[in-house]
N, C-alpha and C positions, 0 to 999 in steps of 0.2 A: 688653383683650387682643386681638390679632388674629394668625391664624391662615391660614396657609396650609397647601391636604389639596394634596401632590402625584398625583395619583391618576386611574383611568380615566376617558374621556369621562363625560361628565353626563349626556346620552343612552345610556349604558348599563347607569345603575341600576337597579336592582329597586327601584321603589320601596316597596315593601312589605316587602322581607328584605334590605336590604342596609347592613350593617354602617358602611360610611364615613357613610352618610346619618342613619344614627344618631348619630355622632359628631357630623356637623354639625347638627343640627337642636339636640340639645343645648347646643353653641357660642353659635348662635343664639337660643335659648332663654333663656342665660345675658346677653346683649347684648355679645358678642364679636365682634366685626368676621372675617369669613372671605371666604375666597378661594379659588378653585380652578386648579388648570393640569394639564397632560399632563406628562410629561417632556420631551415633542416642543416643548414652549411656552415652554422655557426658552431664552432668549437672555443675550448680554450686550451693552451699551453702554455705550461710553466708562469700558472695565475694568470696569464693575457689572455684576453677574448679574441681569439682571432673569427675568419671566417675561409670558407673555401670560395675565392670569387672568377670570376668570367672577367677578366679585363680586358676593354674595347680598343684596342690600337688608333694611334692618331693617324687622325685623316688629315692631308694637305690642303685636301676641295672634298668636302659634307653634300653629297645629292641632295636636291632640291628636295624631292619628295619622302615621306616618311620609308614605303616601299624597298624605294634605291635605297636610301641607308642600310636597314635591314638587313638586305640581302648583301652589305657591302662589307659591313660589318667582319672585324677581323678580332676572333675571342680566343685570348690564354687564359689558361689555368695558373691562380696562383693562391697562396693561402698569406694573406694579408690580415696582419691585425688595425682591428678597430679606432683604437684611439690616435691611431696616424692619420685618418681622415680627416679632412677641414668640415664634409656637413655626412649626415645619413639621411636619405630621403626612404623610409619607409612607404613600401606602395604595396603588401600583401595585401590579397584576398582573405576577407572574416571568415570563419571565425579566429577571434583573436590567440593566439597561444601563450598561457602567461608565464610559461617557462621560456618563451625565446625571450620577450624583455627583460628576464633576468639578465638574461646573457650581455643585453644592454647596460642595465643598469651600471657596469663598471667603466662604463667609456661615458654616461650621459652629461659628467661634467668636463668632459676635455672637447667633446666632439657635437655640435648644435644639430640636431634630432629635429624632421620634420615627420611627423606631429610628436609633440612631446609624450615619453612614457607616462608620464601621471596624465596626461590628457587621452592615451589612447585606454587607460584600464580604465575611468570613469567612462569614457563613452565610446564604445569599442561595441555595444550592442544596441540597441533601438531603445533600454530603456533611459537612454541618456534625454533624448526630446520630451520625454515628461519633466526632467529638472526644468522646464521654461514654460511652465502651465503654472497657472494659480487662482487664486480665487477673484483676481484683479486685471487678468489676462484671458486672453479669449484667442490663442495663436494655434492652440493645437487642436483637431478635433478630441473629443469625449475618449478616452485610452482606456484598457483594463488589460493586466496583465497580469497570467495566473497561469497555475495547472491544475486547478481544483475544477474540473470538470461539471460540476452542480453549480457553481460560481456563475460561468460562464455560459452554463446552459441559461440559467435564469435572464443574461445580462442581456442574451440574443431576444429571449418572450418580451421582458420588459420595456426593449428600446424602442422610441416612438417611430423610427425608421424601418422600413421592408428591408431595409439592407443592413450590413456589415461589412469590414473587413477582418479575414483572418489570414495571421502569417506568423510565421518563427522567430522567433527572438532572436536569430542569428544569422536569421538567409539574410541575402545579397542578390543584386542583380535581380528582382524582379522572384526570385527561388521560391518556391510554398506560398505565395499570396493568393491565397481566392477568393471570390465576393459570394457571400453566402446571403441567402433571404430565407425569410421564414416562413415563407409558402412550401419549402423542401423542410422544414424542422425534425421529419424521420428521417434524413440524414445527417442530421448536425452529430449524435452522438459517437456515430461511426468515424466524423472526419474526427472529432476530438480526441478520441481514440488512437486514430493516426499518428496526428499532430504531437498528442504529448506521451504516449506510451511507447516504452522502446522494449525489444526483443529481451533485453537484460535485466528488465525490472524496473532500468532507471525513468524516470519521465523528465519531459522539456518543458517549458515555459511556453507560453503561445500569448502572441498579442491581437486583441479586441477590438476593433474602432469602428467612430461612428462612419458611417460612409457620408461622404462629403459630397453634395449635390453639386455634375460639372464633370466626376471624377473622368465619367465616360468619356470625356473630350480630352483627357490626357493631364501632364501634371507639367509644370517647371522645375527645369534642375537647373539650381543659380550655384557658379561657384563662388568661393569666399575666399579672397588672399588677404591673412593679418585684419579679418574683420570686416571686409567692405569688399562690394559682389566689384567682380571681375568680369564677367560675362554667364550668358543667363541662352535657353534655349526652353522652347516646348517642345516636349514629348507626348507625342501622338498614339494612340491605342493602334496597332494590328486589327485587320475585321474582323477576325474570331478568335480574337484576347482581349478581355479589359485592361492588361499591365499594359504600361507607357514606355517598361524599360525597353532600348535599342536593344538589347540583348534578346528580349521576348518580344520580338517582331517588331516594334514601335519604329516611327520616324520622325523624323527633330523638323522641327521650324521656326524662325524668327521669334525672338520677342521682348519684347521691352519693360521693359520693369514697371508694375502700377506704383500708383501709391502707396498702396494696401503692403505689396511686396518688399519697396525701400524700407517703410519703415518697420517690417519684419526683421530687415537684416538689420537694420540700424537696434534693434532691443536686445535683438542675439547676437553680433557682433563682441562686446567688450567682454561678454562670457566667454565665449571660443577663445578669444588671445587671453584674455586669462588663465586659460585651462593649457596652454600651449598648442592648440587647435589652430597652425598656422594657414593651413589649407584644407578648406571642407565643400565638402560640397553638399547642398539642401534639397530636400522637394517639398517643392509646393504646390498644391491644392485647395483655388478659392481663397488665397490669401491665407492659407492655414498650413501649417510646420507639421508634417507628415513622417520625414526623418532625416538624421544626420549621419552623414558618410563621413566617415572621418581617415578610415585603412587606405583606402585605394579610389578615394571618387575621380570619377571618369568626367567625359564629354567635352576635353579641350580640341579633342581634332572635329569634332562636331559641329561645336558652336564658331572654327576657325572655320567651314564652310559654308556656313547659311550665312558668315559676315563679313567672309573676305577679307577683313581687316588687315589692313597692313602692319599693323601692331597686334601681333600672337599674344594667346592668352599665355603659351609658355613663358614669350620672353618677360614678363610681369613675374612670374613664379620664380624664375630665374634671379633677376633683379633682384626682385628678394634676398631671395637666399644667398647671393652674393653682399648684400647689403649686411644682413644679420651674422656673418662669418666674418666680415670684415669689424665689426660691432666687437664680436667675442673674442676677434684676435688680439686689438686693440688692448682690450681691459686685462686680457695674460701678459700683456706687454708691458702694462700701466703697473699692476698686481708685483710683475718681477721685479721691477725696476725699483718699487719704494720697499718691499723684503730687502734688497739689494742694500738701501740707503740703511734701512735699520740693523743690517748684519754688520755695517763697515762705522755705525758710528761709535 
């Protein structure tokens, strides 16, 4: 099989905690052919979508550790087109670009895409966790999301909470979230200000929430493969950060799914593979749907050290996607075979 990670420079991994490195070392592992590119690396010629990729040389003996890989690692330059890949694992950093999944769009029926293009432009930004609120459900805290600055100002007076949360419609990793209270209210216009005015004229969208009592003790980031959590860790605040993310100080600990949790994933679940949302990952908050990562969610090498597991969260991911490849090959094979029978009768 071979595999193309559309995904951030290679000089910008962690090599010790980073999730895509994970994926591929395993690929590798398995004797899968991989490949890497930016979305910037994507070209076409002569109508084929190619790309510029980094491709990984086979290894005889795969270092135990993510590290040794890394550093072992032996990358050519080659410009390979698209639709010769068996899967694409999409692992970019948000914001989303929707000119690169153009570029997609002409290989999404030859070549099986983790997370599918129609699943990343619906929810490729934070307003996707409101599609799973209703008037019947109680999963997500109180959301408002605007750039009408009078809106917002009101929603912060009105809310029966001292707190909030406010963050960008687009950050990642913990980016622009701060917890605002209405004791400081002479500052709320200035940060909105910030938040949704740009030097250009243009403005951004900013989202509102209730602040969920707990938060300070951190949040759960559960993954989800094909709809059902895979492994799950808490994320711990820093002493002088409220964010949870590892990235902003936080550190990860054990934890086990409540009830409240299971049957979170279990309602959001058949949405996600619906949407072609094969791998996500969620945060939760008091049993409440806070947001869905869907580009690049993190925390497999994390949650593989607080559990030790002798069964890796990758090799499940992998699994997969060997499974689902094998799936699509089959039916091009099925597909040829009865054209075949109908051309010669």
């Amino acid at each position: 099989m071979n595999i193309c990670f559309i995904m951030y420079p290679w000089e910008n991994i962690d090599p010790e905690n980073d999730t895509s490195l994970a994926l591929i070392k395993e690929c590798v592992k398995r004797k899968h052919g991989v490949a890497m590119c930016t979305p910037a690396n994507l070209t076409i010629r002569d109508s084929v979508t190619n790309a510029f990729c980094n491709v990984i040389g086979r290894m005889d003996k795969v270092p135990s550790t993510l590290k040794a890989f890394y550093n072992r690692a032996q990358l050519r330059e080659e410009m390979l087109p698209l639709a010769g890949f068996d899967a694409i694992f999409f692992r970019a950093n948000p914001p989303l670009d929707p000119l690169m999944l153009n570029f997609l769009d002409s290989v999404k029926d030859d070549v099986f895409i983790v997370n599918s293009l129609e699943g990343m432009r619906e929810a490729n930004n934070k307003l996707y966790t409101a599609a799973f609120g209703d008037a019947h459900s109680n999963i997500i805290p109180n959301t408002h999301v605007s750039k009408n600055k009078k809106y917002l100002t009101q929603q912060i007076r009105e809310s029966k909470s001292d707190k909030m949360i406010l963050k960008p419609l687009n950050g990642y990793g913990g980016s622009g979230v701060i917890l605002i209270e209405k004791s400081a209210m002479s500052n709320i216009n200035s940060l909105l200000d910030f938040y949704i005015s740009n030097s250009d004229g243009t403005s951004n969208y900013v989202i509102l929430q209730d602040y969920i009592e707990g938060a300070d003790q951190g949040d759960v980031r559960i993954l989800l493969l094909n709809g059902e959590p895979v492994g799950a860790m808490r994320r711990v605040p820093g002493k002088d950060d409220h964010r949870s993310n590892v990235t902003a100080g936080g550190s990860v600990q054990k934890h086990t799914l409540t009830k409240a949790e299971k049957a979170l994933c279990k309602q959001i679940g058949p949405k996600l593979v619906k949407d072609g949302l094969y791998f996500v990952g969620i945060d939760v908050i008091g049993g409440k749907l806070v947001e869905v990562n869907v580009m690049s969610p993190g925390g497999i090498t994390y949650i593989n050290k607080v559990y030790k597991n002798k069964r890796k969260v990758e090799e499940k991911v992998i699994d997969f996607l060997e499974s689902k490849v094998l799936d699509q090959l089959q039916a091009f094979d099925r597909r040829a075979r009865l054209r075949k029978t109908v051309e010669e009768a």
